[in-house]
C-alpha positions as a Markdown table, in Angstrom:
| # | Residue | x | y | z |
|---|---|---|---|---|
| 1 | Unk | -40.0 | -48.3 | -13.9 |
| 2 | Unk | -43.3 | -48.3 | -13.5 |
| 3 | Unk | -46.3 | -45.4 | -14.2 |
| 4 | Unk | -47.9 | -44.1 | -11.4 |
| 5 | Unk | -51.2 | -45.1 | -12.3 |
| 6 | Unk | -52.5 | -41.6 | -10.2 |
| 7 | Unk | -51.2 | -39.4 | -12.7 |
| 8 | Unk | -52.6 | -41.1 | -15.9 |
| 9 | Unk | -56.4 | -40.0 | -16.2 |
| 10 | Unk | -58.9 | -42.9 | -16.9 |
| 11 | Unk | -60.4 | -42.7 | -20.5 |
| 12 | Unk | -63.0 | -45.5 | -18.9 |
| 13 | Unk | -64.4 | -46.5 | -16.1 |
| 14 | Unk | -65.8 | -50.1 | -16.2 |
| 15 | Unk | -65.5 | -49.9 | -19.7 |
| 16 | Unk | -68.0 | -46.8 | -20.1 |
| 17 | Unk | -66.2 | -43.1 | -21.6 |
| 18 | Unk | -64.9 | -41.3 | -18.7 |
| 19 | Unk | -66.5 | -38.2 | -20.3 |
| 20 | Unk | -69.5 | -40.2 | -20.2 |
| 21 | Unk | -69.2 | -41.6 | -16.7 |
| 22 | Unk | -69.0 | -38.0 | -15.4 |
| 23 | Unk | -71.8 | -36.5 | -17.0 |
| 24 | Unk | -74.2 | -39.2 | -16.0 |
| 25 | Unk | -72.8 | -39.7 | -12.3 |
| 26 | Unk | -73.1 | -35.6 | -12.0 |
| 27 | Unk | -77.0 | -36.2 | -13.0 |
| 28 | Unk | -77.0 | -38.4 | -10.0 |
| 29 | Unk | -76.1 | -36.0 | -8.0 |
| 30 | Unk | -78.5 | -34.4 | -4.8 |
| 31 | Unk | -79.2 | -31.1 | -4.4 |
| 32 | Unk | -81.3 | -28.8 | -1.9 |
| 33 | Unk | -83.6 | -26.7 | -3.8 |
| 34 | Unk | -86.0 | -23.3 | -2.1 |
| 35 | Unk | -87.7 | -20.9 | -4.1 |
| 36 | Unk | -88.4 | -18.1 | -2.8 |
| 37 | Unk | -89.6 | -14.3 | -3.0 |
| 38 | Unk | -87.2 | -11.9 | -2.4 |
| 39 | Unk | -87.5 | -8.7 | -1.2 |
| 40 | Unk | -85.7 | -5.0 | -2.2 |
| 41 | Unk | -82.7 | -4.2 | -0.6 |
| 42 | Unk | -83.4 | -1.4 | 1.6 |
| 43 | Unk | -86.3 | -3.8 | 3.0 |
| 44 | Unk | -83.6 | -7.0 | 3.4 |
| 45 | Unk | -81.3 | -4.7 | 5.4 |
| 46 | Unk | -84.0 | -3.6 | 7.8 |
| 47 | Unk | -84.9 | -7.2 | 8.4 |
| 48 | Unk | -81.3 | -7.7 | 8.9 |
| 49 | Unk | -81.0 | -5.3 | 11.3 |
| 50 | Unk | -84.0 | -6.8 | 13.2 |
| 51 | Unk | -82.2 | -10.3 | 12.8 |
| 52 | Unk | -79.1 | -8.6 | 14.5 |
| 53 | Unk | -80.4 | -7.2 | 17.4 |
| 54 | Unk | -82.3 | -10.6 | 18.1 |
| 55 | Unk | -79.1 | -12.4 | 17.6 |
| 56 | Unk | -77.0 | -9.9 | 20.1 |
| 57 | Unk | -79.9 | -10.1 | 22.7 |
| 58 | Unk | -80.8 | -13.7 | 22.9 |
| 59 | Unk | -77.4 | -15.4 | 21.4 |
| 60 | Unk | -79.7 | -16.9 | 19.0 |
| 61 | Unk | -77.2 | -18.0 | 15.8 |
| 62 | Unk | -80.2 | -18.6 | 13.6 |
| 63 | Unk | -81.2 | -15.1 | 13.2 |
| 64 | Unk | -78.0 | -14.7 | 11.4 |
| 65 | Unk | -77.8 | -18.1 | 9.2 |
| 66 | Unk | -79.8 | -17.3 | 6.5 |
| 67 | Unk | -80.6 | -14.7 | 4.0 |
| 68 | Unk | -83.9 | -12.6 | 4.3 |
| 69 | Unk | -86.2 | -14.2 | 1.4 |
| 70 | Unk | -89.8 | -15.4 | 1.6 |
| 71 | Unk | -89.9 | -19.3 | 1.0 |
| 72 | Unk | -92.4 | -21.1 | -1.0 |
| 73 | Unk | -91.1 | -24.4 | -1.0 |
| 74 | Unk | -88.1 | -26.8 | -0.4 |
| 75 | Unk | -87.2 | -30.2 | -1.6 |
| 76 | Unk | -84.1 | -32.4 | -2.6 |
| 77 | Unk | -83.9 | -33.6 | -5.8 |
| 78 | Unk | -81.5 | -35.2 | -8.4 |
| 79 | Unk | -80.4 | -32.9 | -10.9 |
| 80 | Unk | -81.4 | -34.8 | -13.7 |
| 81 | Unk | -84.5 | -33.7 | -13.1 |
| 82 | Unk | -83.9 | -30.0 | -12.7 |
| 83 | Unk | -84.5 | -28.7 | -16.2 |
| 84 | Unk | -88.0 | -30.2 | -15.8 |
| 85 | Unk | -88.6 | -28.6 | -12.8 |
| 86 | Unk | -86.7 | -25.0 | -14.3 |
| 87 | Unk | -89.5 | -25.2 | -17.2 |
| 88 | Unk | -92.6 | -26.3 | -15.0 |
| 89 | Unk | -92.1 | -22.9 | -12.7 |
| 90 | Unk | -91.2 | -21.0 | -16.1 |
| 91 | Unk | -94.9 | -22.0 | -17.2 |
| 92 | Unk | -95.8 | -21.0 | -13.9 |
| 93 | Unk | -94.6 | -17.7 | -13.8 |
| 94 | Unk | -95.4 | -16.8 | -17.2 |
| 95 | Unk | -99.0 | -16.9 | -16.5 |
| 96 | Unk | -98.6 | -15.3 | -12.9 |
| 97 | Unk | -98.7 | -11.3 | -12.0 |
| 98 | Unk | -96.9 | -9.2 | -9.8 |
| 99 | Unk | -98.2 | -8.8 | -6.7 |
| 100 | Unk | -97.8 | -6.2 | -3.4 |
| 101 | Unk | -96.4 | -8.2 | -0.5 |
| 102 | Unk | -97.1 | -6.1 | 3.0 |
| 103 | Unk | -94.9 | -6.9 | 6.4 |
| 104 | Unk | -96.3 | -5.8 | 9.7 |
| 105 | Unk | -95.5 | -6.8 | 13.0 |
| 106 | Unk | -94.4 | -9.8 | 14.6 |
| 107 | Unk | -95.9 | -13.2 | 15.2 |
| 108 | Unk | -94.1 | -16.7 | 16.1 |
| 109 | Unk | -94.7 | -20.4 | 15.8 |
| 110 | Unk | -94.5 | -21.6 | 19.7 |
| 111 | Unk | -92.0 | -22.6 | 20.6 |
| 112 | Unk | -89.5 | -22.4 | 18.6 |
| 113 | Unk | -89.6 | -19.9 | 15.9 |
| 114 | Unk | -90.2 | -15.8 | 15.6 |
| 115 | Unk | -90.7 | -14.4 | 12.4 |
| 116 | Unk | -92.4 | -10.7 | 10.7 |
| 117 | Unk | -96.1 | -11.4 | 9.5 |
| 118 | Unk | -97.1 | -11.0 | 6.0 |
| 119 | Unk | -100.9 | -9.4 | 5.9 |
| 120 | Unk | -101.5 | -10.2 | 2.0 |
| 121 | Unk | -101.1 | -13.8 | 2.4 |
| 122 | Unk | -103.9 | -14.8 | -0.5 |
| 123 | Unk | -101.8 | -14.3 | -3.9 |
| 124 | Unk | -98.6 | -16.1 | -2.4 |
| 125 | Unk | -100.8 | -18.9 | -1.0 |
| 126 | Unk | -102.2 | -19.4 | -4.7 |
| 127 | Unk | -99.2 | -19.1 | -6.1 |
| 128 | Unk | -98.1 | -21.8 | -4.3 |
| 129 | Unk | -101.1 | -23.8 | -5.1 |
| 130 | Unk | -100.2 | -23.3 | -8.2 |
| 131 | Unk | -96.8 | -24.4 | -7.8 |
| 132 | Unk | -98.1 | -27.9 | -5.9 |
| 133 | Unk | -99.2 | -28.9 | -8.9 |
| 134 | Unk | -95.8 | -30.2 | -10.0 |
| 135 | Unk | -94.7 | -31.8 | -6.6 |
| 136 | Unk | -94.4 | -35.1 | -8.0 |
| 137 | Unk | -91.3 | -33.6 | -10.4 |
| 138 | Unk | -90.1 | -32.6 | -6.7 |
| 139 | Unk | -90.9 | -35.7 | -4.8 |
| 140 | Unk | -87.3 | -37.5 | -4.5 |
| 141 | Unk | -88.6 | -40.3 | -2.5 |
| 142 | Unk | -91.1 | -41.2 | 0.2 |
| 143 | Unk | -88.6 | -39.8 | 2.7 |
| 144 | Unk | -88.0 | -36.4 | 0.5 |
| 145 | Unk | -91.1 | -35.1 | -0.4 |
| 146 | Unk | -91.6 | -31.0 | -1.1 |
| 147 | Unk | -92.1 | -29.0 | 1.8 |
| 148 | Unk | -94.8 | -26.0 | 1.0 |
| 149 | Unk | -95.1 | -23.6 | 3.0 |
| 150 | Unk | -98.6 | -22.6 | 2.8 |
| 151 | Unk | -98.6 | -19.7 | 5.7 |
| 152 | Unk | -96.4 | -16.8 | 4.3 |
| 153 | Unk | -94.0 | -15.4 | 6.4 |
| 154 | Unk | -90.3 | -14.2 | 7.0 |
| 155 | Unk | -88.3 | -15.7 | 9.4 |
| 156 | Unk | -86.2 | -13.8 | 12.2 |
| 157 | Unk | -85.1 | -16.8 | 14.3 |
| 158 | Unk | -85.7 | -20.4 | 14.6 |
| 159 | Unk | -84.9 | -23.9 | 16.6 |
| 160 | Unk | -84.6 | -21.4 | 19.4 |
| 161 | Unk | -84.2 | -22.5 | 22.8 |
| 162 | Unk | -87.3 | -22.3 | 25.5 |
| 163 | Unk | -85.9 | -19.3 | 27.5 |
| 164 | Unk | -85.0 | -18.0 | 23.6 |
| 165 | Unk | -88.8 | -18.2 | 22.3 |
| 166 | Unk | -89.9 | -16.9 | 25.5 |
| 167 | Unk | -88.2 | -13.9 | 26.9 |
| 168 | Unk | -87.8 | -13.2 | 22.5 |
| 169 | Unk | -92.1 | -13.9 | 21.6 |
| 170 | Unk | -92.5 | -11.3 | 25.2 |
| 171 | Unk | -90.6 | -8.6 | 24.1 |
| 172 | Unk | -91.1 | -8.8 | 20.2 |
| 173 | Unk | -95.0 | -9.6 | 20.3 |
| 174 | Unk | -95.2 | -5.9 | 21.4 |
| 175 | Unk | -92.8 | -4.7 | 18.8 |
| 176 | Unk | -94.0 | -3.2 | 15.6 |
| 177 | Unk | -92.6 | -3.5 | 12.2 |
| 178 | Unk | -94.4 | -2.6 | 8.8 |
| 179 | Unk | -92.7 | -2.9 | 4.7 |
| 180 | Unk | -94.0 | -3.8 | 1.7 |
| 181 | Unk | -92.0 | -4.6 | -1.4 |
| 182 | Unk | -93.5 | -5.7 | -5.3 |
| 183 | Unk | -93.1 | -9.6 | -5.9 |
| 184 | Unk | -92.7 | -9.1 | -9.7 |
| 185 | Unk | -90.3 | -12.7 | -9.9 |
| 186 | Unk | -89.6 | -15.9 | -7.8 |
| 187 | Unk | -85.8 | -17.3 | -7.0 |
| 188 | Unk | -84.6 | -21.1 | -7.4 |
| 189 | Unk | -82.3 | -21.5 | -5.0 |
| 190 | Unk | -79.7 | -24.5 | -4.9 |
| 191 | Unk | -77.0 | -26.5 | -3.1 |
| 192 | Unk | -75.5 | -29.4 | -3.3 |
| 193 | Unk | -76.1 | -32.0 | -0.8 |
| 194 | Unk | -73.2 | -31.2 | 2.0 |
| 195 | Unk | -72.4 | -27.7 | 1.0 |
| 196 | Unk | -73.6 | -24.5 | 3.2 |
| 197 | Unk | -73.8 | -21.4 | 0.4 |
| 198 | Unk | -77.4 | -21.1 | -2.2 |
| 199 | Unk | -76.6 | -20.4 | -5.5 |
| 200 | Unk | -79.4 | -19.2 | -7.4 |
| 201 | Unk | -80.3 | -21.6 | -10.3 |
| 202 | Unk | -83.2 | -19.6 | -11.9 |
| 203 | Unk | -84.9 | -16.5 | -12.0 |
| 204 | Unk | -88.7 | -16.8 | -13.0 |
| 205 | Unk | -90.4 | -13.4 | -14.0 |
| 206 | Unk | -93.9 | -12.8 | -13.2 |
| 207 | Unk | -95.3 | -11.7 | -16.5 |
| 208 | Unk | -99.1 | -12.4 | -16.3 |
| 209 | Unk | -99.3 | -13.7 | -19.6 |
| 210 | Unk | -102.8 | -15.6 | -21.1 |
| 211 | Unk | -101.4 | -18.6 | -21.2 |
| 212 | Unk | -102.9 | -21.4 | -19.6 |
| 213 | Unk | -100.3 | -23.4 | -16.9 |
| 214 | Unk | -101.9 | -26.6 | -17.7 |
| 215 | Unk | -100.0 | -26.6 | -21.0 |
| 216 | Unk | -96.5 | -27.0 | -19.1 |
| 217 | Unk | -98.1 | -30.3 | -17.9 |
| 218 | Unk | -97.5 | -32.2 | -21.5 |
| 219 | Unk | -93.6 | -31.7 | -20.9 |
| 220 | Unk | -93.4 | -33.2 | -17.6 |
């Protein structure tokens, strides 16, 4: 009678370990990768809130497909290269300091997009100058190439509709909102290519340490 072949696990494929195989194929592998700031709780529920009431109004599904975070940058990249990346932003964030992030108000990106203003835009705009420095560790291809987002805010809606952006950006331009919360980290989000849930990768402490990011250059 003969084996079924199914049931018997390869010890090599093409003549290559298996355990080997899988390690090196898994390096292949795509992910999606954001880091962002992240604010305190009590703040992230009254955005949700916010988000909520848009959603119930103006049937919008994007004010409720995302967690409430402050993005720096995205990009795709294998995860090979991740451990590179995970000690770049560790150099990074060594030498950064906590900074007071304010919210106030409402503003929008016509036509498609609402979102709560951030008034201290200059120390995340240099942080993520700072973080530029190491887009070619995030460049996958000419096709995938970092997105940094270099006018801070926090998103309440987005690929809205015309009569969505309008009848929202009428009401909510005379809304008021104010918070504030201490970025004293910065989150690597991650997902693999195809899946819908962020895991978070790394968390980088702001420590404001004298030492020089140029130094994390000579390991990347």
């Amino acid at each position: 009678m003969k084996k079924n072949m199914q049931t018997i696990p390869a010890k090599k494929v093409h003549g290559t370990p298996r355990a080997f195989y899988d390690d090196y194929t898994s390096q292949l592998r795509l992910s999606e990768y954001m880091l962002v700031l992240l604010p305190h709780e009590e703040l992230r529920n009254r955005v949700l809130q916010v988000r909520k009431d848009f959603y119930e109004t103006y049937q919008a599904p994007s004010a409720l497909g995302s967690k409430v975070h402050l993005a720096l940058v995205t990009f795709t990249q294998l995860e090979m290269l991740e451990e590179r990346i995970i000690n770049r932003l560790k150099t990074v964030a060594m030498g950064y300091h906590p900074f007071k992030v304010e919210l106030k108000d409402y503003g929008s990106f016509p036509s498609h997009t609402l979102f709560i203003n951030i008034t201290t835009k200059e120390p995340i705009q240099n942080l993520v100058r700072e973080i530029k420095e190491s887009q070619r560790l995030m460049k996958l291809d000419n096709e995938h190439k970092p997105h940094f987002i270099d006018e801070p805010h926090l998103t309440i809606a987005r690929k809205l509709l015309p009569w969505q952006y309008e009848k929202g950006w009428l009401e909510y331009s005379h809304r008021h909102f104010t918070g504030r919360f201490i970025a004293d980290s910065m989150l690597l989000l991650k997902r693999r290519a195809g899946d819908k849930a962020w895991q978070i990768a790394q968390r980088f402490e702001f420590q404001n340490l004298p030492i020089s990011t140029k130094q994390g250059e000579l390991f990347v």
